[in-house]
VOTIKOL-178825 format. One line per 3 residues: number of its first residue (from 1); their letters; for each residue y, z, x of N, C-alpha, C. Coordinates in Angstrom, 1 decimal, decimal comma, always signed. Layout:
BEGIN
NUM) a) Y Z X Y Z X Y Z X | ...
//
This chain:
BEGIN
1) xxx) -363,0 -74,6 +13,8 -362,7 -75,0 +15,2 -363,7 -74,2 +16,1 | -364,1 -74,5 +17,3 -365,0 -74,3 +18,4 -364,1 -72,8 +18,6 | -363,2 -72,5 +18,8 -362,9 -71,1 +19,1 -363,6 -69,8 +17,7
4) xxx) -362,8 -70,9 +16,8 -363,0 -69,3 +15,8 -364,5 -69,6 +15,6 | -365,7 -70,2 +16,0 -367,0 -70,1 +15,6 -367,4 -69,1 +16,9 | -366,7 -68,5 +17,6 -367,2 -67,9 +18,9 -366,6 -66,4 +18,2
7) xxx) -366,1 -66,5 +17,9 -365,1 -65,1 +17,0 -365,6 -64,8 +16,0 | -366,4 -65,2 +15,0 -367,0 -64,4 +13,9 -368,4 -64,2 +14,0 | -368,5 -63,2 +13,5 -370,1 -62,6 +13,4 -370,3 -63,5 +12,6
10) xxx) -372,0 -64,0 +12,9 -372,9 -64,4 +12,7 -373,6 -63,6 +11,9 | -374,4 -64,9 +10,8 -374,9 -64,2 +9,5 -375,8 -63,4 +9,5 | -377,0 -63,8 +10,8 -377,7 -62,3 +11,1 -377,3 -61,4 +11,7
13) xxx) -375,8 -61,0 +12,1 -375,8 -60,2 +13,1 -375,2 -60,7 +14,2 | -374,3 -59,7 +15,5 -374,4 -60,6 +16,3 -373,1 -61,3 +16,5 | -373,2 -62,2 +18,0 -372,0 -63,4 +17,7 -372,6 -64,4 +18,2
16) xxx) -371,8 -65,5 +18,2 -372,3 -66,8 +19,2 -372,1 -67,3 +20,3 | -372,2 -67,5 +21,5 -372,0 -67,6 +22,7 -371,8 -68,9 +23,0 | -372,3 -70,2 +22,1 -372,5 -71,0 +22,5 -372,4 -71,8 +21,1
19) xxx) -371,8 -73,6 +21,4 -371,6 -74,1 +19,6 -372,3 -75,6 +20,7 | -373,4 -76,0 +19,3 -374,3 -76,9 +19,2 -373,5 -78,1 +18,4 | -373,1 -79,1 +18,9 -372,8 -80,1 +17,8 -373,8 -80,9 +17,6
22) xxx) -374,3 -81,4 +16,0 -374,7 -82,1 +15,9 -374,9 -83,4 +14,7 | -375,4 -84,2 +14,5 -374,5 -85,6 +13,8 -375,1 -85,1 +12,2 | -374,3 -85,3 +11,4 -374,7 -85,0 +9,6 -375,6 -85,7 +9,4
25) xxx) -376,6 -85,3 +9,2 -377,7 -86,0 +8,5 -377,8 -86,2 +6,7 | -377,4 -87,9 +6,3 -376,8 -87,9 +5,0 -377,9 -88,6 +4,1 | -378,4 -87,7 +3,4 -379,5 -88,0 +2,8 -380,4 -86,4 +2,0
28) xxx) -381,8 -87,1 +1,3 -382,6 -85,9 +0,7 -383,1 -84,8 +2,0 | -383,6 -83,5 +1,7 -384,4 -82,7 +2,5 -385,4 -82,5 +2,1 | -386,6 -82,8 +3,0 -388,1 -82,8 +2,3 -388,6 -81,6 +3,1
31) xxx) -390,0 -81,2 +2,4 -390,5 -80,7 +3,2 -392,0 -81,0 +3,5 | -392,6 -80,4 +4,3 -394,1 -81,2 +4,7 -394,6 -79,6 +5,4 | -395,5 -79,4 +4,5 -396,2 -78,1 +4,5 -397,7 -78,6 +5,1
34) xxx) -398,3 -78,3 +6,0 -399,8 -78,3 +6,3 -400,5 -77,1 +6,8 | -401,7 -77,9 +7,1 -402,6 -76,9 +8,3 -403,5 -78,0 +9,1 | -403,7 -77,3 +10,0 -404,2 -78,2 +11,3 -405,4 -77,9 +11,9
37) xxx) -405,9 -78,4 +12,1 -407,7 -77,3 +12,9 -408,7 -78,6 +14,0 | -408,2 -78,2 +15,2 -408,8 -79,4 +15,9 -407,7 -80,3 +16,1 | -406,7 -80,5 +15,8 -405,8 -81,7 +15,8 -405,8 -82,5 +14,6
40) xxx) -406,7 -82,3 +13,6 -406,7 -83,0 +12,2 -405,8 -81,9 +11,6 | -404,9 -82,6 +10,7 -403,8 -82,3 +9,8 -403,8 -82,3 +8,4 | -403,8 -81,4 +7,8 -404,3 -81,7 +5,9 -402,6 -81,3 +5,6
43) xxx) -401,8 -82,4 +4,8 -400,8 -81,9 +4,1 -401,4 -80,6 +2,3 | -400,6 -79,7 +2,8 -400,8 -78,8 +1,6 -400,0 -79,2 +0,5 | -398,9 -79,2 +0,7 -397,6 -79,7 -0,4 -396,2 -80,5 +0,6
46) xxx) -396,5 -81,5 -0,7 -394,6 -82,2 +0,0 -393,7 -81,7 -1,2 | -392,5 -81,1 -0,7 -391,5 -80,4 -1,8 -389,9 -81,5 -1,3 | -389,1 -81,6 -2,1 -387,9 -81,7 -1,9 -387,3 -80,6 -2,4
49) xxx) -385,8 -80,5 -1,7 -384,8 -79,4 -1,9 -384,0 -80,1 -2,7 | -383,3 -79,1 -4,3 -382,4 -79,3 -4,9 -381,2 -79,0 -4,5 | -380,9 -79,7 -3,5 -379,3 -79,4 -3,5 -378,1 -80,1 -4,4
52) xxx) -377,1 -79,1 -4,5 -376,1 -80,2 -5,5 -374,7 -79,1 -5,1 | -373,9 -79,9 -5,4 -371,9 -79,1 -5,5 -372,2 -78,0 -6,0 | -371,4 -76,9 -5,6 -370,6 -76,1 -6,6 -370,2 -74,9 -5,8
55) xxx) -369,4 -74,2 -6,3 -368,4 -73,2 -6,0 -367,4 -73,7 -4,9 | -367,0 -74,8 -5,1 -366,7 -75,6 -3,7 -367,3 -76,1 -2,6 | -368,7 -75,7 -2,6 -369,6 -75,6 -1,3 -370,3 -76,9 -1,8
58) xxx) -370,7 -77,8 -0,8 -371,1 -79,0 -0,9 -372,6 -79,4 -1,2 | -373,3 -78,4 -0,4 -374,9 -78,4 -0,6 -375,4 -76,8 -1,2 | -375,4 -76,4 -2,5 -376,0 -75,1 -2,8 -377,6 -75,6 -3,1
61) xxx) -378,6 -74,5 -3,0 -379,7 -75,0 -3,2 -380,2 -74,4 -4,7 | -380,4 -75,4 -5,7 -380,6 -75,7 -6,8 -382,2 -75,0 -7,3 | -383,2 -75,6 -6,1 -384,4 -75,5 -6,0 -385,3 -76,2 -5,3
64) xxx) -386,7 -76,2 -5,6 -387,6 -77,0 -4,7 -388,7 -77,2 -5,2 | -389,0 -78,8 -5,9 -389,5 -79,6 -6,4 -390,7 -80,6 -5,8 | -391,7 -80,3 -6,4 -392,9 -80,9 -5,5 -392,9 -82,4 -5,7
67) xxx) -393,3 -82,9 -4,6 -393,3 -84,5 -4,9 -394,5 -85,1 -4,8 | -394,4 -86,2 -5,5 -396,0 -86,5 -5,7 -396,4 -87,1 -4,4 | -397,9 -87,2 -3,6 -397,9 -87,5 -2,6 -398,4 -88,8 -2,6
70) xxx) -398,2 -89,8 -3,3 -398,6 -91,3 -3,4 -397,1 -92,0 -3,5 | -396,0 -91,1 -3,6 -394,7 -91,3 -3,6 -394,3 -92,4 -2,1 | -393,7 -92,9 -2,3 -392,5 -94,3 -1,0 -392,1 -93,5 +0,0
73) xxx) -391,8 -91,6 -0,7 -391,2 -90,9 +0,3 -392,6 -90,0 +1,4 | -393,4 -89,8 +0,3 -394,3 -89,4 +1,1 -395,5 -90,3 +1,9 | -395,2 -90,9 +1,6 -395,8 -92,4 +2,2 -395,0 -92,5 +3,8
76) xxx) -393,8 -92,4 +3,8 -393,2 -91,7 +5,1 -393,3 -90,7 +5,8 | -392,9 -89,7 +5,2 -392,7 -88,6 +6,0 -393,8 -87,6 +6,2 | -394,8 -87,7 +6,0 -396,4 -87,2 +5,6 -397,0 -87,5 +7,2
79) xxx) -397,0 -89,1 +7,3 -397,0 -89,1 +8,5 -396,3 -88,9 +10,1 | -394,4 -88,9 +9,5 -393,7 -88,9 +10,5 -394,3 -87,2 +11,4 | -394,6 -86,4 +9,9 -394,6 -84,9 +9,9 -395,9 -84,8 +11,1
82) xxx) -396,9 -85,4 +10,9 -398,2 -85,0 +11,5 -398,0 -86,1 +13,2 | -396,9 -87,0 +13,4 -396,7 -87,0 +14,1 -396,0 -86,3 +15,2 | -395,2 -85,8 +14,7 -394,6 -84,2 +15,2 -394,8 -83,5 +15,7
85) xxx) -396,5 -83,3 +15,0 -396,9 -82,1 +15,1 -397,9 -82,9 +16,5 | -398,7 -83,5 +16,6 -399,1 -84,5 +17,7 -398,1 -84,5 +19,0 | -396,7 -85,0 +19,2 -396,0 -84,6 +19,9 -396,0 -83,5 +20,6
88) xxx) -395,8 -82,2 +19,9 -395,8 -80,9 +20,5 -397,1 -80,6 +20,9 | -398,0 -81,2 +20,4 -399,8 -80,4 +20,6 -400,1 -79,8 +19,7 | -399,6 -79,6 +18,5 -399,8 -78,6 +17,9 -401,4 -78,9 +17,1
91) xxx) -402,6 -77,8 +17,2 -403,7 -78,5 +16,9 -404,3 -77,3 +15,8 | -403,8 -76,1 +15,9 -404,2 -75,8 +14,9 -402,5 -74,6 +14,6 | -403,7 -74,3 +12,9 -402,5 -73,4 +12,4 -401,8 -74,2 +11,0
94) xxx) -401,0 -73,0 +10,1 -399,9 -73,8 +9,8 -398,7 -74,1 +10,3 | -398,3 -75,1 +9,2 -397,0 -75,7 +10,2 -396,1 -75,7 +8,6 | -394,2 -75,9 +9,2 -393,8 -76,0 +8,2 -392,4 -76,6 +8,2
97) xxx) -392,2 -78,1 +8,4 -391,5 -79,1 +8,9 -390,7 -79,7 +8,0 | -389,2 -80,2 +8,0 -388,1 -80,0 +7,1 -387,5 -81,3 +7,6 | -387,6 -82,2 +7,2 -387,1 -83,7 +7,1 -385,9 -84,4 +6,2
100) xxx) -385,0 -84,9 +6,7 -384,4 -85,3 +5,9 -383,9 -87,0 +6,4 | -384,4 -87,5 +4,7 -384,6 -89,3 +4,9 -383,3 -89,6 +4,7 | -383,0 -90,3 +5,8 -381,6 -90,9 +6,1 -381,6 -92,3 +5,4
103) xxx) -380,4 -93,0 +5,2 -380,8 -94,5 +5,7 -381,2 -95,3 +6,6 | -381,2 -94,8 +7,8 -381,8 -95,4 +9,0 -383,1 -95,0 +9,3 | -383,5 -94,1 +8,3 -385,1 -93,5 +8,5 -385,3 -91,9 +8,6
106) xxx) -386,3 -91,5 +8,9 -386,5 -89,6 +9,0 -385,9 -89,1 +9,8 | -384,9 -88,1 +9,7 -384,8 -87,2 +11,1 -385,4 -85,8 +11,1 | -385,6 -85,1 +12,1 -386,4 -84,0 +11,9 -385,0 -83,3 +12,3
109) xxx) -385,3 -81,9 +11,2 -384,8 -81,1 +11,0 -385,5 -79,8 +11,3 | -386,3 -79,6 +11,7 -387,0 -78,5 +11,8 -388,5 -78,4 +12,1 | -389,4 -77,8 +12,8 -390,6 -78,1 +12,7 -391,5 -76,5 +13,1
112) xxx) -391,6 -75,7 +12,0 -392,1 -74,4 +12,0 -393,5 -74,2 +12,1 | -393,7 -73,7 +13,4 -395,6 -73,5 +13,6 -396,0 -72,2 +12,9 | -395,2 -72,0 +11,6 -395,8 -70,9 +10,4 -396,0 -71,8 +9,4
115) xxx) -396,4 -70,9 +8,7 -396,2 -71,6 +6,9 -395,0 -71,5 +6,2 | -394,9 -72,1 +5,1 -393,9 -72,0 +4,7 -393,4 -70,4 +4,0 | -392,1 -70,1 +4,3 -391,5 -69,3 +4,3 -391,4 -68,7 +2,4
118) xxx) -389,9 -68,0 +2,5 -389,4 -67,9 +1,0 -390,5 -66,3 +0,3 | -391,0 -65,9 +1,2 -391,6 -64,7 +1,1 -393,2 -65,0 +0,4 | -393,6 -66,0 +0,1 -395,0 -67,0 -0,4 -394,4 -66,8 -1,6
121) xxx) -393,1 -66,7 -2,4 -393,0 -66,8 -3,3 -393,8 -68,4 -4,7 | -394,0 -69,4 -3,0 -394,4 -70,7 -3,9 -395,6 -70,5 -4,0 | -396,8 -69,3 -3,6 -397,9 -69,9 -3,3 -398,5 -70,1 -4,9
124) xxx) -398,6 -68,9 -5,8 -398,7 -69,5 -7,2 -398,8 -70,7 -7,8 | -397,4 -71,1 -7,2 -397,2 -72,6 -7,7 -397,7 -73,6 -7,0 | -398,0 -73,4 -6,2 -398,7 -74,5 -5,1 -400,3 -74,1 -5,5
127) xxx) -400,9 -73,2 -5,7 -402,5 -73,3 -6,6 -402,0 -73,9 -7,4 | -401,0 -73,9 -8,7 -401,4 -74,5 -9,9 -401,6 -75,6 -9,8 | -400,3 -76,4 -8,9 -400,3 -77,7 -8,6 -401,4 -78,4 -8,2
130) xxx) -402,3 -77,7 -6,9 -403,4 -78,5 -6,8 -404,7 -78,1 -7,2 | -404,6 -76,8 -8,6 -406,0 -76,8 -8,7 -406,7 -75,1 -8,5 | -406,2 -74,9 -7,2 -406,9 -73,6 -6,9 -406,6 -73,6 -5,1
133) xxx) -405,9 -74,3 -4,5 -406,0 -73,5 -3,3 -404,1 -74,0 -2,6 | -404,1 -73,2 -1,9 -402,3 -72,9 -0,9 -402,5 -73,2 +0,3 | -401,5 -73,3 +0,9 -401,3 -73,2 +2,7 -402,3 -72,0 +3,3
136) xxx) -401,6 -71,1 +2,5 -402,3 -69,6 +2,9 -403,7 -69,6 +2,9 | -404,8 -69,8 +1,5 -406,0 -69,8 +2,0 -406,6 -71,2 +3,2 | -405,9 -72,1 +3,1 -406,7 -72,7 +3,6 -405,8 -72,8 +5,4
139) xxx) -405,0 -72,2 +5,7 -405,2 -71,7 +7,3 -406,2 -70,3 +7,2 | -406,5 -69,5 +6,7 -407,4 -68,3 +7,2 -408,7 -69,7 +6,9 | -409,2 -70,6 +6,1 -410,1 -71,4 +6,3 -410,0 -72,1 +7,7
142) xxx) -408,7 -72,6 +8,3 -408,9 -73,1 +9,4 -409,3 -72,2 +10,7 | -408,9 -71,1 +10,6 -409,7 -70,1 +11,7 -411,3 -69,9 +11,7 | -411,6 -69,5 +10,2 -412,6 -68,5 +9,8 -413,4 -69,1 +9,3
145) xxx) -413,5 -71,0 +8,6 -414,8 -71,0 +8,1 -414,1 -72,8 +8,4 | -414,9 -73,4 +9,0 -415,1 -74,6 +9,1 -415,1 -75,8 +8,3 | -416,6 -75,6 +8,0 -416,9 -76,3 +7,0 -416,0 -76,1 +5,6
148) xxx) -415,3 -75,0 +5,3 -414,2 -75,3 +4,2 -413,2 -76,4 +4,6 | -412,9 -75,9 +5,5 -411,4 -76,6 +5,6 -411,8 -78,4 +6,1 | -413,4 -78,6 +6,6 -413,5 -79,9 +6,3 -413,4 -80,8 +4,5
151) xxx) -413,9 -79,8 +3,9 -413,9 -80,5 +2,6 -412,8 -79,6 +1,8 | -411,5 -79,7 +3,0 -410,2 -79,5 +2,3 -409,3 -80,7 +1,4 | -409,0 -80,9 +0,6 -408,4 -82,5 +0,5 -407,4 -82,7 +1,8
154) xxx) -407,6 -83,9 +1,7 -406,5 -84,1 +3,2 -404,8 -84,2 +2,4 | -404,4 -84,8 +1,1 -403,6 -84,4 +0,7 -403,3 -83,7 -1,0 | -402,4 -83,2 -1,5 -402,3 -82,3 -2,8 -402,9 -83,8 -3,7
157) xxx) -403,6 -83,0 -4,7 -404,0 -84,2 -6,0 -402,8 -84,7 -6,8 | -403,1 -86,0 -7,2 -401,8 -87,0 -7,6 -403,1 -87,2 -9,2 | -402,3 -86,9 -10,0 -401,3 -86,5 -10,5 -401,3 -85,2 -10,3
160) xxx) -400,2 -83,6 -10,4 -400,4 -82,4 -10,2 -401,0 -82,1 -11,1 | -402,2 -80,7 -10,8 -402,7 -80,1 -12,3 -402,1 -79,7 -12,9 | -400,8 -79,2 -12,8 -399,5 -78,9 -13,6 -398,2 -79,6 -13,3
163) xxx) -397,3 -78,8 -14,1 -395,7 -79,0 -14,1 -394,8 -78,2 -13,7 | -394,2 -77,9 -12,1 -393,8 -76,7 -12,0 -393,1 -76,9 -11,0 | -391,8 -76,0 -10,5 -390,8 -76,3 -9,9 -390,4 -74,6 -9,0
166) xxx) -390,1 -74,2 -8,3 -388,6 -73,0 -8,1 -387,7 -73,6 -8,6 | -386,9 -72,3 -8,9 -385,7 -72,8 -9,3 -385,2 -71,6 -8,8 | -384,4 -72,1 -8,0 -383,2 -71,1 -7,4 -381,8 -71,0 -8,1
169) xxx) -381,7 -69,4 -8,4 -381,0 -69,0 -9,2 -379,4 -68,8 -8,3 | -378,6 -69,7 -9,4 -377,5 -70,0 -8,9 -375,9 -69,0 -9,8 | -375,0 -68,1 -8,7 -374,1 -67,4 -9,7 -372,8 -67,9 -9,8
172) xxx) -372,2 -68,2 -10,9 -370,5 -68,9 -10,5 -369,3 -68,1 -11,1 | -369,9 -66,8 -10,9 -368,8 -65,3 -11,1 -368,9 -64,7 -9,9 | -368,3 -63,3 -9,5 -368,8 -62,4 -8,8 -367,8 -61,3 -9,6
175) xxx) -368,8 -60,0 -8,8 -368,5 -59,1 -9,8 -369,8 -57,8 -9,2 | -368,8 -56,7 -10,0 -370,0 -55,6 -9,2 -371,2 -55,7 -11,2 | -372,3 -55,4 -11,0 -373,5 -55,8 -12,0 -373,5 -54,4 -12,8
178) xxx) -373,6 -54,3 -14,2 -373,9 -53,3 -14,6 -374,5 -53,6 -15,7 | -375,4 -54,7 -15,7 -376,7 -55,4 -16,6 -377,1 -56,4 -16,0 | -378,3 -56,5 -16,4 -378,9 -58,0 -16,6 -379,7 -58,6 -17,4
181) xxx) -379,2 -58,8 -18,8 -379,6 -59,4 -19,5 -380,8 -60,5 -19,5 | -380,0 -61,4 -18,8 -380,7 -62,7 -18,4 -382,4 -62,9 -17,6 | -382,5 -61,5 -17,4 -383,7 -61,5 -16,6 -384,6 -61,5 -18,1
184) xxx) -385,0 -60,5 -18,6 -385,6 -60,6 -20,2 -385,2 -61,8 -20,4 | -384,5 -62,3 -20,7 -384,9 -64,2 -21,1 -385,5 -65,2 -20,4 | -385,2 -64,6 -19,2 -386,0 -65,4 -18,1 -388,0 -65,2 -18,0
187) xxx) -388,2 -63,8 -18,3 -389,5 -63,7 -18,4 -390,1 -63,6 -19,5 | -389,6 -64,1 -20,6 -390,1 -64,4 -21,7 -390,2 -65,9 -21,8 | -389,5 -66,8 -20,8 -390,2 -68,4 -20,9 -391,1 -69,0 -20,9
190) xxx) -391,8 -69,6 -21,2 -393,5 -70,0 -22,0 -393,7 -70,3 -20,0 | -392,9 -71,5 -19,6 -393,5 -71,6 -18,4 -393,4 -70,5 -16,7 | -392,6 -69,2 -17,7 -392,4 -68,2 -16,3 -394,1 -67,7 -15,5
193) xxx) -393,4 -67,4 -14,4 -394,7 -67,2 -13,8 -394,4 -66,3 -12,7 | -393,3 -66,0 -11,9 -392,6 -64,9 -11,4 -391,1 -65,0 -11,0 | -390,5 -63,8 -10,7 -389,2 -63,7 -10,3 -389,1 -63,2 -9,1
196) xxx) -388,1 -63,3 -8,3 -387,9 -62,4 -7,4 -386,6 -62,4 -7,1 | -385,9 -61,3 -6,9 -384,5 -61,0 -7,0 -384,1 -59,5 -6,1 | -382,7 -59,6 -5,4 -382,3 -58,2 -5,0 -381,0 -57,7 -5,7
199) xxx) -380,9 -58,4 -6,7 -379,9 -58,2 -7,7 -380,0 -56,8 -8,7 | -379,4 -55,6 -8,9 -379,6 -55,0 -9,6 -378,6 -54,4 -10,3 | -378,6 -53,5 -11,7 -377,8 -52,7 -11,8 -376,6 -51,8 -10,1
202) xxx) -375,6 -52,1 -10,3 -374,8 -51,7 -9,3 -374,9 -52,4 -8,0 | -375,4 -53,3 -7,8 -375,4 -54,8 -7,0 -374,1 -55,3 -7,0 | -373,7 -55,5 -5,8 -371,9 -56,8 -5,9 -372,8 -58,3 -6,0
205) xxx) -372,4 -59,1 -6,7 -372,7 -60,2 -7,0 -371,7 -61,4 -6,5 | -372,0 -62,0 -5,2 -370,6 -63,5 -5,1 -371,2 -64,6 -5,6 | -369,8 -65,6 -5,9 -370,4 -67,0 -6,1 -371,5 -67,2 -5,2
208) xxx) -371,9 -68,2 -5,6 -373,2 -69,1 -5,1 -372,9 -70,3 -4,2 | -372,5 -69,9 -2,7 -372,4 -71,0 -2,0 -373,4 -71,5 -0,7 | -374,6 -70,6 -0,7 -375,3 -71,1 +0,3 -377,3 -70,0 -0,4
211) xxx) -377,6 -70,3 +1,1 -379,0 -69,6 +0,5 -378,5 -67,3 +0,7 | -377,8 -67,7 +1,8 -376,9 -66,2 +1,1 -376,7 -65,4 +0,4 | -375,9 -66,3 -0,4 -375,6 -66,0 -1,7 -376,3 -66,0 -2,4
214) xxx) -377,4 -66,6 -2,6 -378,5 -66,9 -3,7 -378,6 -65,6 -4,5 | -378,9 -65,7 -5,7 -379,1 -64,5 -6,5 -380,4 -64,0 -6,7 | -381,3 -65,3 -6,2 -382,7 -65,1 -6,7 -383,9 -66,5 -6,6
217) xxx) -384,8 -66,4 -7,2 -385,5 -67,4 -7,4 -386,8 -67,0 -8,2 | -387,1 -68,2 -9,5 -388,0 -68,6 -10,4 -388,9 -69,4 -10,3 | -390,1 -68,8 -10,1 -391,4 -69,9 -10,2 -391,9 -70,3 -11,5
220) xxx) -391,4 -71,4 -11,8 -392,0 -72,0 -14,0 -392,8 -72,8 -13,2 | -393,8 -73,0 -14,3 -394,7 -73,5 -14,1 -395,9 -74,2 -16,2 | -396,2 -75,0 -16,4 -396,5 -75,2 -17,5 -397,3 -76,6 -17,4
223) xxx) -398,4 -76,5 -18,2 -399,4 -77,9 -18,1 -398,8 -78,7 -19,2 | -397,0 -78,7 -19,7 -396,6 -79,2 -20,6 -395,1 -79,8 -20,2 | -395,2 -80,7 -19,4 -393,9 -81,0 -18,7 -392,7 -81,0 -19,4
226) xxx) -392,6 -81,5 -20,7 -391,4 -80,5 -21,3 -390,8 -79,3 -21,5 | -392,1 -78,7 -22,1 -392,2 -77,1 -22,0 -390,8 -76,5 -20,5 | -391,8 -76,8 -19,6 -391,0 -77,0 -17,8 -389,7 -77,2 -18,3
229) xxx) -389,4 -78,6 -18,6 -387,8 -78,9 -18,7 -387,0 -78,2 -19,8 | -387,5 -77,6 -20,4 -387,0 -77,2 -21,5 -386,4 -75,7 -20,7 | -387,1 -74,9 -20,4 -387,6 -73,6 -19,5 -386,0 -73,5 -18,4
232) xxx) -386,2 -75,0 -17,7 -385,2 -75,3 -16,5 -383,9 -75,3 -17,1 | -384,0 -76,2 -18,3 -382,2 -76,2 -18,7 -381,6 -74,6 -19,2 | -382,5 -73,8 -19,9 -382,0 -72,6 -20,5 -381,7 -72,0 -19,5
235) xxx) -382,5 -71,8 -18,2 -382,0 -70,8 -16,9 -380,1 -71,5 -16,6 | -380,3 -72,9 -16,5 -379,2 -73,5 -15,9 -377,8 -72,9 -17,4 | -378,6 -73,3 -18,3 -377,0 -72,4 -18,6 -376,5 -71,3 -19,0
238) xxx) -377,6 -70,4 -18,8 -377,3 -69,0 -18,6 -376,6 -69,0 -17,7 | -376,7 -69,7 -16,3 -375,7 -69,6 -15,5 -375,0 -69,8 -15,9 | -374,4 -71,2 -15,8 -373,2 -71,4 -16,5 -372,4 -70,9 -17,4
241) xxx) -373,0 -70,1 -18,2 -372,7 -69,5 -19,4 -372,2 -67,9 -18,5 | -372,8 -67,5 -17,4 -372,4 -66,1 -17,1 -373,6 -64,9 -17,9 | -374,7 -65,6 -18,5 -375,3 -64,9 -19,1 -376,2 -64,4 -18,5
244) xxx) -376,5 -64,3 -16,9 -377,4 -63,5 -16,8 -377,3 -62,2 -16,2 | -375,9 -62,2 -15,7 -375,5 -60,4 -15,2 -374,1 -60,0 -16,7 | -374,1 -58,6 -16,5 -373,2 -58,1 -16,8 -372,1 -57,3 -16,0
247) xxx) -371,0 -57,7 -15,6 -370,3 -57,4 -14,8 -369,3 -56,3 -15,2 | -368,7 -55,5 -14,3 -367,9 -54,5 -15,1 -366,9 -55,2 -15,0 | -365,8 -55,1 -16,2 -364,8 -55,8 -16,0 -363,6 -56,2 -15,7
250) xxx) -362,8 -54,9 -14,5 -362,3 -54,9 -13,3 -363,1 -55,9 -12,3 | -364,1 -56,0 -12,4 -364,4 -56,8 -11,1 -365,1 -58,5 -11,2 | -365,2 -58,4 -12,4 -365,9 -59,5 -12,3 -365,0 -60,7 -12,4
253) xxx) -365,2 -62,2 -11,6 -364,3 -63,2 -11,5 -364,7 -64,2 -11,8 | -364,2 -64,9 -12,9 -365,2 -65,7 -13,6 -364,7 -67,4 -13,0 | -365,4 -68,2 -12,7 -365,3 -69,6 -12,1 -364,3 -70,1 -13,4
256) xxx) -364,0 -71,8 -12,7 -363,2 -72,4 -14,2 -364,1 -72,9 -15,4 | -365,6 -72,9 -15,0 -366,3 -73,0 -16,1 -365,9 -72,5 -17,1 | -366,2 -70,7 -16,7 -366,5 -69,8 -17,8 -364,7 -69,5 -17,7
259) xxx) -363,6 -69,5 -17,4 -362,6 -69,8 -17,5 -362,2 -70,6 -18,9 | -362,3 -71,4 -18,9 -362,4 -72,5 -20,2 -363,4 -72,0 -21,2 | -364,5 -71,6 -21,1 -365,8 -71,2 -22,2 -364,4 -69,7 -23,1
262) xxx) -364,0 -69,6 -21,8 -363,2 -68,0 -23,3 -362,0 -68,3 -23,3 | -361,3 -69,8 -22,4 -360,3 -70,3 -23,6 -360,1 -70,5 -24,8 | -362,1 -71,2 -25,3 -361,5 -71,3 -26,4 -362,1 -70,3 -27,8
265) xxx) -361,5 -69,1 -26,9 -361,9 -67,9 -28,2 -360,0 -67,8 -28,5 | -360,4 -67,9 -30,0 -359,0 -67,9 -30,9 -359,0 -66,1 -31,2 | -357,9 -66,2 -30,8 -357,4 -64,7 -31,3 -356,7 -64,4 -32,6
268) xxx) -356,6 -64,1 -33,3 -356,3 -64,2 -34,7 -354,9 -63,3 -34,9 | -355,2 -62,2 -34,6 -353,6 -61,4 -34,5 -352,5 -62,3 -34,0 | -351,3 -62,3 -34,1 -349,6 -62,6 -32,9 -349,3 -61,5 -32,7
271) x) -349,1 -61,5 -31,4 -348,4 -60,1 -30,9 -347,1 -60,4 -30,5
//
């Protein structure tokens, strides 16, 4: 209700003075990463967001998956994006604009005169994808050297030079941590390429119902697109499996997943 959003602290901090309504936008979340120099616009990468159900929460974020840019969707929103950026004036810089395709067409959800965020966790993966260059080098190109950023590609190469995804690490226990196994499995994956996590020994761990909550995030990456999917499923059911923390066991609360996974351990004694 409009009262109790004026009564709880806010996730940064803080309260809210003031409630914005606005209409659900029902459809994918894209993203449209560029740089701009003069008013010309080079898309760096189009990504979609993995969102899907779980812990009750309707949209957890899964991950964020590059799309190919000869794609139906990017064939839309590539340009809706650089008109946007036209609208505002925006002529140079990065930019970092968050779309989501409705049925009735694009709405804009966001339109950031930075680069894209996530701490440059993607930039890795964004070289592999096209080859050798990111958002990041090629805005210090748009300031600093001209003639690079003219013989920038105007968009990422189709097909990618690789196969590679984030994968946002999702938990469906909570619990205070006193291991983590799962990490050693995770960096032994033919297609790992980095981690990043605030999860540690003596860390409280909650379900996974927003970016919040998130436990973490995985950049795979492999010039062997199975390899990739192979890589993706084992993370996914370590989750599900509870195998990537160790919880003490006063505290840890295990989802109905893993609920059912140690129903069916038979106990052999009758007491």
């Amino acid at each position: 209700t409009f009262p109790s959003s004026l009564e709880v602290e806010a996730v940064n901090g803080g309260f809210n003075t003031e409630v914005l309504c606005q209409e659900f936008l029902r459809g994918k979340e894209y993203v449209v990463d560029q740089v701009s120099r003069d008013g010309i616009h080079k898309t760096m990468m189009f990504w979609v967001y993995d969102k899907r159900p779980a812990n009750n929460s309707a949209f957890v974020y899964f991950g964020m998956v590059p799309v190919d840019p000869n794609s139906m969707e990017a064939k839309i929103l590539i340009p809706y994006a650089r008109g946007v950026l036209d609208v505002l004036a925006v002529k140079n810089g990065p930019s970092h604009a968050e779309v989501i395709l409705t049925p009735t067409g694009p709405c804009l959800v966001e339109m950031n005169v930075r680069a894209h965020g996530g701490d440059g966790n993607w930039r890795s993966l964004a070289r592999g994808l096209t080859g050798g260059y990111s958002q990041v080098e090629v805005t210090v190109d748009s300031y600093l050297d001209k003639k690079q950023f003219s013989i920038t590609p105007n968009l990422p190469p189709t097909p990618f030079r690789a196969s590679g995804q984030e994968v946002i690490l999702v938990s469906y226990s909570r619990g205070r941590v006193i291991g983590t196994p799962g990490y050693d499995i995770i960096r032994d994956l033919q297609s790992f390429v980095y981690m990043e996590t605030g999860i540690k020994v003596g860390s409280f761990v909650e379900r996974t119902v927003d970016l919040l909550t998130g436990i973490g995030s995985v950049i795979l990456m492999h010039e062997d697109e199975s390899v990739l999917n192979a890589d993706i499923s084992r993370v996914r059911e370590m989750e599900l499996n509870n195998e990537l923390f160790e919880f003490e066991r006063s505290g840890a609360m295990l989802t109905n997943a893993s609920q059912r996974h140690l129903s069916e351990i038979i106990v052999g004694d009758d007491f």
